[in-house]
C-alpha positions in Angstrom: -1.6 16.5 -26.2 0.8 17.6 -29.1 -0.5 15.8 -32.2 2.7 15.1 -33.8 3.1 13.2 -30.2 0.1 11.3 -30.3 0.6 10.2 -33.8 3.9 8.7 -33.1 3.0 7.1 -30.2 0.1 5.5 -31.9 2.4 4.1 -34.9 5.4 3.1 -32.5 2.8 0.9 -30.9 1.6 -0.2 -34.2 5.4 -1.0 -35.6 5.4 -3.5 -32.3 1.7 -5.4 -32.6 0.8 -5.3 -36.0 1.5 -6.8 -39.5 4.2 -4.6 -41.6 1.4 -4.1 -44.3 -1.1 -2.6 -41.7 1.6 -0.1 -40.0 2.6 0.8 -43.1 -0.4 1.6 -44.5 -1.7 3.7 -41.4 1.9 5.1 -41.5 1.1 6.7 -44.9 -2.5 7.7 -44.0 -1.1 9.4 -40.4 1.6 11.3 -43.1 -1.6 12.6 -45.7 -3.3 13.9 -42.2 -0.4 15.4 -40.9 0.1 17.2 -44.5 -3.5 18.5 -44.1 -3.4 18.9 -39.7 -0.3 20.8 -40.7 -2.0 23.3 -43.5 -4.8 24.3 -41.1 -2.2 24.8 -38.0 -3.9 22.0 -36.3 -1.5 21.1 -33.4 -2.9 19.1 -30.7 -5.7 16.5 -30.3 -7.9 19.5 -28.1 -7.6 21.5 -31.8 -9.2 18.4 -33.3 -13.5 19.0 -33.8 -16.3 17.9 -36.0 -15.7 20.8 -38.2 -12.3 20.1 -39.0 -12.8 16.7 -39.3 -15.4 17.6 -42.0 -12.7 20.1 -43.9 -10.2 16.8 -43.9 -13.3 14.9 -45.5 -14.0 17.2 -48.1 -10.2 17.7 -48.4 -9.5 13.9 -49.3 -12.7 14.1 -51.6 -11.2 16.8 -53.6 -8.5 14.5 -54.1 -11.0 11.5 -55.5 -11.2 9.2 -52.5 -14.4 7.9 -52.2 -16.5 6.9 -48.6 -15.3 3.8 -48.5 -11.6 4.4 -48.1 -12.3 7.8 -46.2 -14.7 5.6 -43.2 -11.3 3.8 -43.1 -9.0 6.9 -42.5 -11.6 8.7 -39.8 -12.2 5.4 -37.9 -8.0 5.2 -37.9 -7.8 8.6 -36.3 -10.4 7.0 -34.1 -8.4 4.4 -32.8 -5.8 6.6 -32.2 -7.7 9.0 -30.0 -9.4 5.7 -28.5 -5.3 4.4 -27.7 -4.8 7.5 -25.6 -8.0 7.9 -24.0 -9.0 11.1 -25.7 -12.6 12.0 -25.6 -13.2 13.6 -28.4 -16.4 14.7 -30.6 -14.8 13.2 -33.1 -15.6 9.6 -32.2 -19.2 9.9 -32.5 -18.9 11.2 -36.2 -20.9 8.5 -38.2 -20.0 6.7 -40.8 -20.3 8.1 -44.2 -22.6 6.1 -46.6 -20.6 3.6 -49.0 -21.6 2.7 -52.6 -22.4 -0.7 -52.8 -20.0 -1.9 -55.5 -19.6 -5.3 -57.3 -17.0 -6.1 -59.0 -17.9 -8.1 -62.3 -15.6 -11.4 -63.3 -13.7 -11.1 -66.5 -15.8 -12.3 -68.9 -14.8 -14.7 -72.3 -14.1 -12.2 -74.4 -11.9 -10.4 -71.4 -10.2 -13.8 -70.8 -9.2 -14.4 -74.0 -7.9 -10.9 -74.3 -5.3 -11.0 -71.5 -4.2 -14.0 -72.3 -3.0 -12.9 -75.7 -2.1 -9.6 -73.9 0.3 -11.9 -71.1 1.6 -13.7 -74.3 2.9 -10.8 -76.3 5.1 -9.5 -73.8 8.7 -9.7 -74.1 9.5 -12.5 -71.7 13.2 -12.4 -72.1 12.5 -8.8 -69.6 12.5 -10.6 -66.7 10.3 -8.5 -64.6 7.9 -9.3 -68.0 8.1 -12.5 -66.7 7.7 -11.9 -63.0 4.1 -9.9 -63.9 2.4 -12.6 -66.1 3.3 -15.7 -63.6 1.4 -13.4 -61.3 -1.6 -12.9 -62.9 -2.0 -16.3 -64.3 -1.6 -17.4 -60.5 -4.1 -15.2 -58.9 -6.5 -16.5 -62.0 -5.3 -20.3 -60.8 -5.3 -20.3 -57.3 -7.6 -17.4 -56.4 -5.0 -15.8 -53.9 -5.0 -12.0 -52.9 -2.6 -9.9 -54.3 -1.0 -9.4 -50.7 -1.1 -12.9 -49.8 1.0 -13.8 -53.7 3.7 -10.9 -53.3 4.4 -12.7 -49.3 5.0 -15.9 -50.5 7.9 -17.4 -50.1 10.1 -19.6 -52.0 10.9 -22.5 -49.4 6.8 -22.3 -49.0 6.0 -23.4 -51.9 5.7 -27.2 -52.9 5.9 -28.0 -56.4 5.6 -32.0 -55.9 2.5 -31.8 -54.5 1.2 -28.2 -56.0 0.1 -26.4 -53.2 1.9 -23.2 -51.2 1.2 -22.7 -47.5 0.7 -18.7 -47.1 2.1 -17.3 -44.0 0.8 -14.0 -44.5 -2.8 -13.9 -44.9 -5.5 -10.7 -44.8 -6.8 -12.1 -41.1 -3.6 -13.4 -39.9 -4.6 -17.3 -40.7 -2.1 -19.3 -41.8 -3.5 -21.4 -45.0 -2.9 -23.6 -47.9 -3.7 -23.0 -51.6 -3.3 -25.1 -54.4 -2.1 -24.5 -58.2 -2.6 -26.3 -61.0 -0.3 -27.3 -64.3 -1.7 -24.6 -65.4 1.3 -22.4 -63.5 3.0 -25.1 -62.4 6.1 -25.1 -64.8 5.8 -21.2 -65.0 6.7 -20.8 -60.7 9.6 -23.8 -61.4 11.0 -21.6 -63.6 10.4 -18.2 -62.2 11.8 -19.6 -59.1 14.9 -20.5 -60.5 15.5 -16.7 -62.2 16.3 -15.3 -58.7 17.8 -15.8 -55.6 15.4 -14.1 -53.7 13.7 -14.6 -50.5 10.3 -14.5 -51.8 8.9 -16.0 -54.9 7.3 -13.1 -56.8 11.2 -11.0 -56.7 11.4 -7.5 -58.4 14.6 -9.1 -60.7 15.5 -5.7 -62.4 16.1 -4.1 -59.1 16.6 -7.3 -56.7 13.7 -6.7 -54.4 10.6 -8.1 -53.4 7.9 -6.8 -55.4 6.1 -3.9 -54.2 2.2 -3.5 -54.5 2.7 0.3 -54.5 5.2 0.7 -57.1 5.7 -2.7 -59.1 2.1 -3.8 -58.8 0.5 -0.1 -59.4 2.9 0.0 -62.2 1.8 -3.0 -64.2 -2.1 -2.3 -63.6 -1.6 0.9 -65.8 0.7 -1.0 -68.2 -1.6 -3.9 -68.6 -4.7 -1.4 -68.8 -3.4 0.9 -71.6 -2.0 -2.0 -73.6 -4.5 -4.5 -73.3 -7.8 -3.2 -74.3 -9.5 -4.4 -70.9 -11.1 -2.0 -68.7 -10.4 -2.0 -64.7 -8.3 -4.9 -64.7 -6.8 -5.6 -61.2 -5.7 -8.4 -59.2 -8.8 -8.7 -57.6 -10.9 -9.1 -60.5 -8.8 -12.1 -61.4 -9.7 -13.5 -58.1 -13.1 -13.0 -58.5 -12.7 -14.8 -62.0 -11.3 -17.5 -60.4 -14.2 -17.5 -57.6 -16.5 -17.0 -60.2 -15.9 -19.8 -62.4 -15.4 -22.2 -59.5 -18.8 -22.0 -58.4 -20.1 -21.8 -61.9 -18.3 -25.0 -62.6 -20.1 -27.1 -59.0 -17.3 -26.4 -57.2 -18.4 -26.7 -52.5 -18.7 -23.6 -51.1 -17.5 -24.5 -47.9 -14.5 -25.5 -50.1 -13.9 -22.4 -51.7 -14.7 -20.7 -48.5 -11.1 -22.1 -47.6 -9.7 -21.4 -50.7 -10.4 -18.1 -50.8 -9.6 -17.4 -46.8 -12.9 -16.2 -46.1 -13.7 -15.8 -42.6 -17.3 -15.7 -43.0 -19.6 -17.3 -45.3 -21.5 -14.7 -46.3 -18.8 -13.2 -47.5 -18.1 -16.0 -50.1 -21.7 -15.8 -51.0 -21.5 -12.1 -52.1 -18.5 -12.4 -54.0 -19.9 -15.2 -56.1 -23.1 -13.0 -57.3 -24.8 -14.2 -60.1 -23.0 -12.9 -63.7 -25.9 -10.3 -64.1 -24.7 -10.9 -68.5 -25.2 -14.9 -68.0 -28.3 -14.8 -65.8 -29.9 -12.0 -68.6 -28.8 -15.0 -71.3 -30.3 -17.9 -69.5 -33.5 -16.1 -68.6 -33.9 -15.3 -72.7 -33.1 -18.7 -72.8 -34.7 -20.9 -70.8 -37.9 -18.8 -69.3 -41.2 -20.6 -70.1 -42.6 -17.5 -72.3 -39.3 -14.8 -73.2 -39.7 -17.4 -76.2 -43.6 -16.9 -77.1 -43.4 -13.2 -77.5 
């Protein structure tokens, strides 16, 4: 079967059944293969082995993508053999070992330091604006980055605080709540546009993008700020983080968060390696007898 064929089968089908954010990204990932498939006059699914499976891997790793994101592009090209009944060799290619990575919560110090970052921007640039309501939301409410760019204005409840998110990472409807905290910032961010959704791209009259508006202020905030690998998710695991620290129900934040599993919620709130090292010095029976 002609590749390019197979491809675009696999994505019209996609385009039909699945959320915009999911064809889109296996839109872009089909478009790097292809670029590569293309290079190496790869031109139907028969051409398509082990060994150049293994050139694509060490392809992408040339370019810095690491086994996490790669195990998600080789089980994509799975599924789309697996769509048209294709037996390839490829399928049984296993899975290539992931780093185990935790991501650390912003600490005091790191706090502190976007906050006076978030405050000495120039809100009278709107899209200034548009960025800091973000993060201080994701640090409020605990959201996903996804979930905040989806929401939409006639969603959101400012009487009784809380936004009911159509557009979630597992396709479950939820509620999340905000506190004063953000409260008069979203009034009045959503008063700056008459856009659909709340978090708006005002300088260009868009919804936000995560690839171009949201990639943009992550190196912005980076270079300017003087904090090191700050992303949206670090603010939700901040958020997370200080929750549980603070006696918050799991099961509760379970919700909050829009974990599906448990577990899940009790890896993401791992222990602050810094606080637990304090405490120990602290309060251990003999750290103070030495």
């Amino acid at each position: 079967m002609e590749l390019n064929k197979a491809v675009n089968d696999y994505l019209l089908n996609s385009y039909a059944t699945k959320k915009n954010n999911t064809y889109k990204w296996e839109e872009k990932t089909f478009r790097s293969f292809s670029f590569f498939t293309l290079k190496h006059n790869i031109h139907t699914t028969d051409d398509l082995n082990n060994n150049v499976m293994f050139d694509y891997i060490g392809y992408e790793k040339k370019r810095g993508l690491q086994n996490v994101t790669l195990n998600k592009k080789i089980s994509l090209i799975k599924r789309m053999l697996n769509y048209h009944d294709i037996d390839s060799s490829i399928l049984k290619i296993k899975k290539l070992r992931e780093k185990k990575k935790t991501v650390d919560r912003l600490s005091d110090n790191e706090l502190k330091l976007l906050f006076q970052y978030l405050k000495s921007l120039d809100l009278t640039i709107h899209n200034n604006y548009v960025y800091s309501t973000l993060y201080r939301f994701i640090l409020d409410s605990g959201v996903r980055i996804h979930e905040a760019i989806n929401i939409k204005k006639n969603n959101v409840n400012f009487d009784h605080q809380v936004i009911h998110l159509e557009e979630t990472k597992y396709s479950k409807e939820r509620f999340v709540d905000f506190s004063t905290f953000t409260k008069k910032d979203l009034i009045k961010l959503s008063h700056m546009h008459n856009g659909e959704y709340l978090f708006w791209n005002i300088n260009k009259n868009r919804k936000i993008s995560y690839d171009s508006d949201i990639q943009y202020f992550y190196r912005k905030i980076n270079k300017e700020s003087n904090i090191k690998g700050l992303t949206a998710h670090r603010l939700r695991h901040t958020f997370a983080s200080i929750s549980a620290q603070n006696g918050m129900n799991i099961l509760s934040l379970k919700e909050i968060l829009g974990h599906e599993n448990l577990r899940t919620t009790q890896i993401y709130l791992h222990a602050d390696r810094k606080k637990t090292k304090q405490d120990y010095n602290k309060y251990s029976p003999f750290s103070q007898k030495t």
